[in-house]
Steps between C-alpha positions, in 0.01 A plus 500: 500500500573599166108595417581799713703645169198536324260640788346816335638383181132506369380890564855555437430403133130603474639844600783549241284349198265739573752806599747392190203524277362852592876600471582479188144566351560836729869568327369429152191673479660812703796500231270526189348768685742695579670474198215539246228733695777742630840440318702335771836402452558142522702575802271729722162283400727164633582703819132561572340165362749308674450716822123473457571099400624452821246654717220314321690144610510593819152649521308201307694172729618672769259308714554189368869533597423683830307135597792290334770654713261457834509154378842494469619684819238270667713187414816653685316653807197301583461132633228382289779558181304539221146287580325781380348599166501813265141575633588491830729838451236641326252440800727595772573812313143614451427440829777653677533816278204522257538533123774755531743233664509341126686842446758584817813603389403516131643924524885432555420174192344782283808750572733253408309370203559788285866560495545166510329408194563799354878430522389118370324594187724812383826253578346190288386790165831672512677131516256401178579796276858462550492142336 
């Protein structure tokens, strides 16, 4: 039914308060630093906080969103369609792979995190300080 929407909606949104939060804590704090400490240009210390920015999101929820897609996928390709909880990812997980599991695939997320977010932040300052 229509419940199935919102399966994995809930580490879904644990995930990106948490990721969202370390972001832009990262891109701030980075800035000042690079700026003040070593005389950054606004331009180069956005390219590396937001760069940085984005590899902290990933690293901080990543698995939080690793057990909301499961969830997700789950819904489409199993039988049971979305009977099971958040906790019941994090079990399986464990069990099959051990604490590292939490973290599969977290390289190619990390690769793409920085000139992603790099290309984020350094687009949204130079759209600011043209207004």
């Amino acid at each position: 039914g229509y419940m199935g929407l919102y399966t994995g909606g809930v580490p879904t949104f644990i995930g990106t308060t948490i990721g969202y939060g370390f972001r832009f804590m990262t891109y701030d704090v980075t800035v000042a630093y690079m700026q003040s400490d070593y005389g950054w240009s606004r331009v180069g210390a956005s390219i590396v906080g937001g760069g940085l920015a984005g590899m902290v999101t990933w690293l901080s929820h990543y698995p939080m969103d690793l057990v909301g897609s499961k969830m997700m996928a789950d819904v489409v390709l199993n039988s049971e369609r979305g009977k099971k909880g958040m906790m019941h990812y994090f079990k399986t997980i464990y069990r099959e792979q051990g604490y590292r599991g939490y973290f599969r695939g977290l390289g190619p997320c990390l690769l793409r995190g920085f000139p992603v977010n790099a290309t984020i932040f350094l687009t949204y300052e130079l759209c600011m300080n043209e207004g």
